[in-house]
C-alpha angles and dihedrals in degrees: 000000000000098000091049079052099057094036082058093045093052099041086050091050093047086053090048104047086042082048095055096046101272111135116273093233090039088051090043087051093056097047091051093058083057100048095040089054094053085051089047095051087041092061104041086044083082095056099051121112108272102031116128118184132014095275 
């Protein structure tokens, strides 16, 4: 659910940058480097002390 969360975020964030005059690659940079984080913290999430499972 997190990951569907910060997709959201960064796709809202590319649309509003783009909205407000910034350039479209320079916005879609940006939202990448959001999106690419939250995967990042999905997936060592699994690997922290304490975990049990793959969930």
């Amino acid at each position: 659910m997190g990951l569907v969360l910060t997709v959201t975020a960064g796709l809202a964030i590319w649309i509003v940058l783009w909205a407000i005059g910034a350039k479209g690659f320079d916005a879609f940079m940006l939202a990448t480097v959001i999106i690419l984080a939250g995967a990042t913290v999905k997936i060592l999430t699994r690997y922290l002390p304490g975990r049990r499972g793959g969930r």
